[in-house]
DRENDO-1510 file (C-alpha; in Angstrom, 1 decimal, always signed):
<recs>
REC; n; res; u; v; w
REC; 1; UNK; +81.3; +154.9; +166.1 .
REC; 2; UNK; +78.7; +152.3; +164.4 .
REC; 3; UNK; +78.5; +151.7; +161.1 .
REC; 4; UNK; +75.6; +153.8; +159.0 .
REC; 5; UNK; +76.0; +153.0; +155.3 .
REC; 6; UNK; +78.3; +151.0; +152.9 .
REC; 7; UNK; +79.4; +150.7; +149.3 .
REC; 8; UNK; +80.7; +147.2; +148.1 .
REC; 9; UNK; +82.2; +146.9; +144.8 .
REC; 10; UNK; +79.7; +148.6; +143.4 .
REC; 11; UNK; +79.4; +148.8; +139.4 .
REC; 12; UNK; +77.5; +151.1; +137.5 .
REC; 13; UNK; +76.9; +150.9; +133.4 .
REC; 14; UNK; +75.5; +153.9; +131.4 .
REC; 15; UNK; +75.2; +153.1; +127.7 .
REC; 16; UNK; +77.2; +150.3; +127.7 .
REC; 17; UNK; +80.3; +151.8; +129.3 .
REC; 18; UNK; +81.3; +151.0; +132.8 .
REC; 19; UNK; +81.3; +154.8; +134.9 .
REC; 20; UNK; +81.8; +152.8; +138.4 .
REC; 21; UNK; +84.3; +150.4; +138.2 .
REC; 22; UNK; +83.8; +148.2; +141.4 .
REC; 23; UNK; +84.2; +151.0; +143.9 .
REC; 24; UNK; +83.9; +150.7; +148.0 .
REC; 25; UNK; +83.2; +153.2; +151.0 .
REC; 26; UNK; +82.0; +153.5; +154.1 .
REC; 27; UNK; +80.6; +156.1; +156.6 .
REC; 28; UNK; +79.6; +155.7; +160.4 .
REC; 29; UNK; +77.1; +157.8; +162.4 .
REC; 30; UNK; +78.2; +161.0; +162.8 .
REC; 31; UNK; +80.4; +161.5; +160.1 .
REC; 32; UNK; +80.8; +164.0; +156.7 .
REC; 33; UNK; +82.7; +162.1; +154.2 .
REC; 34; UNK; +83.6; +163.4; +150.9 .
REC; 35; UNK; +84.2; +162.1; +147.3 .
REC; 36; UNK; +86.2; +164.0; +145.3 .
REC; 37; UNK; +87.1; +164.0; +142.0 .
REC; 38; UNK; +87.4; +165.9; +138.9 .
REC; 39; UNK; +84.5; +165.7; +136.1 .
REC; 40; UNK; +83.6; +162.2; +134.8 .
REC; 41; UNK; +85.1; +160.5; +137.2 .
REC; 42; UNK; +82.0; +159.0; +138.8 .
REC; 43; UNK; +80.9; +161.1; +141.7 .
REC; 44; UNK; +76.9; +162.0; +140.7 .
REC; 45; UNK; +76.8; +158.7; +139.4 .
REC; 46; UNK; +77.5; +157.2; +142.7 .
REC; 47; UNK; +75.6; +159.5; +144.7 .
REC; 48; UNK; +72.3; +158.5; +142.1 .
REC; 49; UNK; +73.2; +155.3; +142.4 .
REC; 50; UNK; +72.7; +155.3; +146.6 .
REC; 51; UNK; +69.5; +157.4; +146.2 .
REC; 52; UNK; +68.1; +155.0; +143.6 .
REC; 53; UNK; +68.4; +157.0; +140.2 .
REC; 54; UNK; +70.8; +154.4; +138.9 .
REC; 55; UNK; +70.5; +151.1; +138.7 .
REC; 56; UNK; +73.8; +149.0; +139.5 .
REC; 57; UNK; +75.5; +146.5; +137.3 .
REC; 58; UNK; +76.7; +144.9; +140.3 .
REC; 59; UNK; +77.6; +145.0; +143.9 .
REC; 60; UNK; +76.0; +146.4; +147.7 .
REC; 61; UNK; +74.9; +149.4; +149.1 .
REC; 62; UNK; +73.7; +149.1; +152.3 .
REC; 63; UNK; +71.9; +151.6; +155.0 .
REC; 64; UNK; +72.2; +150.1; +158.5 .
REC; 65; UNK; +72.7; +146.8; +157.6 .
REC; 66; UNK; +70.1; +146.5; +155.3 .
REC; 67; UNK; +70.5; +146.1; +151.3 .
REC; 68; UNK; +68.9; +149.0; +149.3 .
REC; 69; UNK; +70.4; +149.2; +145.6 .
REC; 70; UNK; +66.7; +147.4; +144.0 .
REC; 71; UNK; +64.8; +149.8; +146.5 .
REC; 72; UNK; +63.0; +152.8; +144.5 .
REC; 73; UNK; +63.5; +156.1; +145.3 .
REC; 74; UNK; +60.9; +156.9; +147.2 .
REC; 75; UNK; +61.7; +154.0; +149.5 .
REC; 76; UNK; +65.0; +155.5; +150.0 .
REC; 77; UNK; +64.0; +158.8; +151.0 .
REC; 78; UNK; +61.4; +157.3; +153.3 .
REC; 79; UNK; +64.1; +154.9; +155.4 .
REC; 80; UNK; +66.1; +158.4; +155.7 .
REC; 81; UNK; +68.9; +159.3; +152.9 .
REC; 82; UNK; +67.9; +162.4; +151.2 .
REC; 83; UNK; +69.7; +163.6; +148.3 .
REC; 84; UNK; +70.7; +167.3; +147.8 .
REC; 85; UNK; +71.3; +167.0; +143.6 .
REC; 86; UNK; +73.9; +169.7; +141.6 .
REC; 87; UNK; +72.3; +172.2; +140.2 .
REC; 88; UNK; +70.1; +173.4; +142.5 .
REC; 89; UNK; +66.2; +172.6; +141.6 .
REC; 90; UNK; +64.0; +174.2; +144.1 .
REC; 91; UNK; +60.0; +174.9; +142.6 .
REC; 92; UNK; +60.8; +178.2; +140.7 .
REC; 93; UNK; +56.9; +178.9; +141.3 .
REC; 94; UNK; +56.3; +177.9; +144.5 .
REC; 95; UNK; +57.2; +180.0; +147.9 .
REC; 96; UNK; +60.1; +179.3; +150.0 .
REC; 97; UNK; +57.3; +178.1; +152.4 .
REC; 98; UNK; +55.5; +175.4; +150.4 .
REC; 99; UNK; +59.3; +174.4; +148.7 .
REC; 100; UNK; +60.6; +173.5; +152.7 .
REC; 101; UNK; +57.2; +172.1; +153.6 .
REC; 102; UNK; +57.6; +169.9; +150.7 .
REC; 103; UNK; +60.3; +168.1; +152.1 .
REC; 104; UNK; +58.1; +167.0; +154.7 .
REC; 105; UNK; +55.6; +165.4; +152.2 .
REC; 106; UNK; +55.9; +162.0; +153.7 .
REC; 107; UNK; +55.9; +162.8; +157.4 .
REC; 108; UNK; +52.7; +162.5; +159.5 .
REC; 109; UNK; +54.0; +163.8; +162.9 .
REC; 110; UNK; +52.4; +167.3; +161.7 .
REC; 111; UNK; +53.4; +168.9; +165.4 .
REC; 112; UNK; +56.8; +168.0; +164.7 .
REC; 113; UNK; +56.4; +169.2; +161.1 .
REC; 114; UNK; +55.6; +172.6; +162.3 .
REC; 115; UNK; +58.7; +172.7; +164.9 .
REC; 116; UNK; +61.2; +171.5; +162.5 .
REC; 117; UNK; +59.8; +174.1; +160.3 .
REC; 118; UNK; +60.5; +176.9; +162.9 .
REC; 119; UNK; +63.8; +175.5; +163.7 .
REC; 120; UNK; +64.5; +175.6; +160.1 .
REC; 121; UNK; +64.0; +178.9; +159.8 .
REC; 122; UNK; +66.6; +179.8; +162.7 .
REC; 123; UNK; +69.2; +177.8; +161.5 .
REC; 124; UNK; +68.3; +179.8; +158.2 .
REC; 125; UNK; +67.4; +183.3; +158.8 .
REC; 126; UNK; +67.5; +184.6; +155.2 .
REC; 127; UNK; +65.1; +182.1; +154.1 .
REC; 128; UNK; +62.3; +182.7; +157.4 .
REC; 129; UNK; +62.9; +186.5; +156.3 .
REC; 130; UNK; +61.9; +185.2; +152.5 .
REC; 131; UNK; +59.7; +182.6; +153.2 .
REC; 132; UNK; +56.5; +183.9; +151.3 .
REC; 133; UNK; +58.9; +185.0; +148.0 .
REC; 134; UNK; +58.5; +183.0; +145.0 .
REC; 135; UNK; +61.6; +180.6; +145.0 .
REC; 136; UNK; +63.4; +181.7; +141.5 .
REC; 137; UNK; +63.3; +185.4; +143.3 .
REC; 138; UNK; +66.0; +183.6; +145.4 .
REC; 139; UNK; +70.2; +184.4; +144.6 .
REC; 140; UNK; +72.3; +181.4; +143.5 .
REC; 141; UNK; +73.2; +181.3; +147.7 .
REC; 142; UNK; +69.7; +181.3; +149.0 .
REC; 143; UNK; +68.6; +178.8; +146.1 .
REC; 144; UNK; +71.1; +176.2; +147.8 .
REC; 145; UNK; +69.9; +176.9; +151.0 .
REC; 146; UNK; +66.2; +176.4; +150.3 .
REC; 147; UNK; +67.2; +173.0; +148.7 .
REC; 148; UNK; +69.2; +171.6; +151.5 .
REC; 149; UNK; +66.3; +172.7; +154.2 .
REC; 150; UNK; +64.0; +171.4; +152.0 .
REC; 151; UNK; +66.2; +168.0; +152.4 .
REC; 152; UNK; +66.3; +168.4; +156.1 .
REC; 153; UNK; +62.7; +168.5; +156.7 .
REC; 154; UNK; +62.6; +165.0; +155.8 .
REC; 155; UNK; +64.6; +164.2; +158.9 .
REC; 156; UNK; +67.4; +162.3; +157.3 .
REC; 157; UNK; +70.1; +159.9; +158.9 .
REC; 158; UNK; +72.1; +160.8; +156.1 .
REC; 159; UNK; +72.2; +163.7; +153.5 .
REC; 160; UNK; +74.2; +163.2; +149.6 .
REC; 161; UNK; +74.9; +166.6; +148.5 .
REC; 162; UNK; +76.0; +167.1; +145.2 .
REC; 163; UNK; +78.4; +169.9; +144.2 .
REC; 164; UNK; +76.5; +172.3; +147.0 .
REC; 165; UNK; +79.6; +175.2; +146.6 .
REC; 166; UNK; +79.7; +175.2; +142.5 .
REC; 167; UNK; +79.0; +178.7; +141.0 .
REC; 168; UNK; +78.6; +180.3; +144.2 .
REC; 169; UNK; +81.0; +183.8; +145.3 .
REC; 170; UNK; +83.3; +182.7; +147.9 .
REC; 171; UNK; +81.7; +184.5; +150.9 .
REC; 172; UNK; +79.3; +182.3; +150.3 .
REC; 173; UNK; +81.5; +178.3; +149.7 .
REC; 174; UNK; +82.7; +179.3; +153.1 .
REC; 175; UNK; +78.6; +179.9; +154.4 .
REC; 176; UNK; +77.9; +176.4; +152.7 .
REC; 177; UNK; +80.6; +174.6; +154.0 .
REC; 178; UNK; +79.6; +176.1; +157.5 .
REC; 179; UNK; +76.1; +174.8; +157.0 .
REC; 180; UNK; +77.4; +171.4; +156.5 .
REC; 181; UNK; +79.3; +171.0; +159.6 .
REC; 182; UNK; +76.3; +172.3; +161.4 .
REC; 183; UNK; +73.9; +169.5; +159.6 .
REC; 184; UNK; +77.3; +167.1; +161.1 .
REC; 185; UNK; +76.5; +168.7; +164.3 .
REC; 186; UNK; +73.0; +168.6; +164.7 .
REC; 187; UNK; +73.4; +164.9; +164.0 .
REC; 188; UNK; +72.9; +163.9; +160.1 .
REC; 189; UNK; +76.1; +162.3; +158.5 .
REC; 190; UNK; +76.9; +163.3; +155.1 .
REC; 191; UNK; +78.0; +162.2; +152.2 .
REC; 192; UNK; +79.7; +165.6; +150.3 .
REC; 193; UNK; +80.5; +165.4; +146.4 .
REC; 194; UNK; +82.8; +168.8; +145.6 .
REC; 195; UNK; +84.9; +169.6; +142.8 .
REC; 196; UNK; +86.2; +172.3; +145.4 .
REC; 197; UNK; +88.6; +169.6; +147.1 .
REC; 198; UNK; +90.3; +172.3; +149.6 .
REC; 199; UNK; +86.8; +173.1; +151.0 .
REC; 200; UNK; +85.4; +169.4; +151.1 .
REC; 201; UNK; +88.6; +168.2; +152.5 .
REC; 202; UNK; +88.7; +171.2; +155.7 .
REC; 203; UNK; +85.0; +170.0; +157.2 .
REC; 204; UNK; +85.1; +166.5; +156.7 .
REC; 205; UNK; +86.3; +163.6; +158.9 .
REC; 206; UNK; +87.1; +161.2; +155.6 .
REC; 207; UNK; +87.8; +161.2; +151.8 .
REC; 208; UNK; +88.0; +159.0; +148.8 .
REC; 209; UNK; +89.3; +160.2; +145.7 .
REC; 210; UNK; +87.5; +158.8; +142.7 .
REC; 211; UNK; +89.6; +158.8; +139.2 .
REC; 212; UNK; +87.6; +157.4; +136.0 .
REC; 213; UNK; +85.4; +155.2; +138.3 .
REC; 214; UNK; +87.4; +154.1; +140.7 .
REC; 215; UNK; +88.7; +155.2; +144.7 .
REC; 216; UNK; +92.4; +155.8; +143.9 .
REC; 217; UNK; +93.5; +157.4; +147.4 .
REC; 218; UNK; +91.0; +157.4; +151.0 .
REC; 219; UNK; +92.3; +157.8; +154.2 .
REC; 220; UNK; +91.3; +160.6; +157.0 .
REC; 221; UNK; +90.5; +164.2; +155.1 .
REC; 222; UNK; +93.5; +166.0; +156.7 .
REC; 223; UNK; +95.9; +163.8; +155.5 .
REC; 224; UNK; +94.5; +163.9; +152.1 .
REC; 225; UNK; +94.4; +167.6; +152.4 .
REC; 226; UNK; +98.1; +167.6; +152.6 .
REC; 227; UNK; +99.1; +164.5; +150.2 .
REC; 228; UNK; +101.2; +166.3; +147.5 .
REC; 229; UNK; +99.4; +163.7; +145.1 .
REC; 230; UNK; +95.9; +165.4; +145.7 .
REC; 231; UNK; +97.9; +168.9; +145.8 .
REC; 232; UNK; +98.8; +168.6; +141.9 .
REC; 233; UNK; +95.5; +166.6; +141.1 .
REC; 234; UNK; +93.3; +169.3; +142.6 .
REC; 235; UNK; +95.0; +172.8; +142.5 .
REC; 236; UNK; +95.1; +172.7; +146.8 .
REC; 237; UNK; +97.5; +175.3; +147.8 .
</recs>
């Protein structure tokens, strides 16, 4: 595999306190690597700090060899890392149509545009059957999906998603974690934030654990899936 993105020693302040204390990861093409932790520990920091929210303190991030912690945010959407933030914020207002196509605001290939729209729409049926409803008509389930297609029609080497299974019914965490490994699939690595450590752990290839800002345990997901240490930590049964 080749080498896609890379964290080193990264450290990241927020008034005056240190929240990322000098912490390092990697992920190659092709890969869904996850950070988990419990709350505070660091894990939207980091993700804001790769999509250019946060400002570093210190150390690299790196997409492709290239050095992108003083690049703005719209410079880091535009090389191809899109972020996917908790919380879900689609445009309450605006359709699921214009909300997808919004994604797309930067691209001027309008042919492909238009097929990656359609191809959108298959690889999310509920949302092509509810594309011309007003987005907060949406459930919880559909919300997420809106916002990760709408992430998607940017074309992204790599996709952050942050906390994509919190507050959702478990019929559908097992929908969103099968819509990550098809995003794996179809060829965009991802970096996966979860609180749900038993999910994050099953679909991807890697994990780092991240305690009070800093990566306490990494090694290859299954293994972590089954370390008794990350049992206790994270209620894995």
């Amino acid at each position: 595999m080749r080498m896609l993105f890379e964290i080193r020693d990264l450290k990241v302040n927020y008034k005056g306190a240190e929240v990322l204390n000098g912490i390092s990861l990697e992920i190659e093409v092709g890969e869904i690597v996850t950070l988990i932790g419990s709350n505070g520990a660091g894990k939207t920091t980091t993700l804001r700090a790769i999509s250019g929210l946060k400002t570093p303190a210190a150390g690299e991030i790196r997409f492709k060899g290239t050095r992108i912690e003083r690049m703005s945010p719209q410079d880091i959407f535009k090389i191809g890392i899109s972020h996917v933030p908790q919380g879900r914020w689609p445009f309450p207002y605006m359709s699921v149509f214009e909300n997808i196509k919004l994604g797309a605001y930067w691209r001027r290939d309008k042919k492909k545009v238009d097929s990656d729209l359609d191809e959108l729409f298959k690889q999310f049926p509920v949302l092509g059957k509810r594309k011309g409803q007003q987005a907060r008509t949406l459930s919880g389930g559909e919300q997420q999906m809106l916002v990760i297609a709408r992430a998607l029609m940017s074309r992204p080497e790599l996709l952050l998603m942050d906390e994509p299974s919190l507050g959702l019914a478990p019929a559908m965490v097992r929908e969103i974690g099968r819509i990550v490994l098809d995003i794996d699939r179809r060829g965009t690595s991802v970096l996966l934030v979860e609180q749900n450590a038993q999910l994050a752990l099953r679909i991807a290839h890697r994990g780092y654990v991240l305690e009070t800002g800093s990566i306490v345990l990494q090694g290859a997901a299954k293994d972590l899936l089954h370390s008794g240490q990350v049992k206790r930590a994270y209620l894995i049964y």
